[in-house]
N, C-alpha and C positions, 0 to 999 in steps of 0.2 A: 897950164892945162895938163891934166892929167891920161893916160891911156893904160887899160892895163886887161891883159890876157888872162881871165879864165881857166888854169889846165886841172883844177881840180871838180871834180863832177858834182860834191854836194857843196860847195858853193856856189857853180854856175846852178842846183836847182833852185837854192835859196835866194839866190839873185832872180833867176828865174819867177818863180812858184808863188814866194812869200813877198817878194819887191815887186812883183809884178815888172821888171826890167827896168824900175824907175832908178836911174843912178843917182839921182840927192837924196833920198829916202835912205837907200843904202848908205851912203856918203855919210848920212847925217846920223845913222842908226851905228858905224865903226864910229865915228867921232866920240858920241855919248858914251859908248859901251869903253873906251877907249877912258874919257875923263873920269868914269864910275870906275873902272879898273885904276886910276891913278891916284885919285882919291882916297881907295877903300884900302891901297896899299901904304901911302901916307900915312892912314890914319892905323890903320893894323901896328903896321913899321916902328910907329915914333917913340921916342924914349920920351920925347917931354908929354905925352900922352900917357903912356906906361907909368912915368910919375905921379902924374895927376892921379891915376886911377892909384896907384898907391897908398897915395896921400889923404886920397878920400877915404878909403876903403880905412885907415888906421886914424882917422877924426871920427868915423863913428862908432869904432871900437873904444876911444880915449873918451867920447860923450855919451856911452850909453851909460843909462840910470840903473841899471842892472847892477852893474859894479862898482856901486859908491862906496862899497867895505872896502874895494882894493884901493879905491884912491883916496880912502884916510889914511890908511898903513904908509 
């Protein structure tokens, strides 16, 4: 079980106002925002992501048909 103190004022409105004081709503609303935060950092973050995008990004520079003069030279 959890209990926790309110001392800031535009949390307790939004807790308030926008939850309508419902605590799982709330609970479940930091949760999400919470695994989207962890997620979108992961995925920002990652080198083997960062690779990929790399790697894609210089396959369709090496397959475009644009440049079959360079790659008969």
């Amino acid at each position: 079980m959890l209990t926790l103190k309110i001392e800031d004022e535009r949390i307790e409105h939004i807790f308030l106002n926008e939850f309508h004081s419902n605590k799982d709503k709330f609970f479940e609303f930091i949760q999400n925002s919470y695994e989207t935060m962890k997620s979108s950092k992961n995925t920002d973050n990652s080198d083997e992501n960062f690779i990929y995008l790399q790697e894609s990004s210089m396959s369709k520079t090496w397959d475009n048909d644009d440049d079959k003069v360079w790659d008969e030279l």
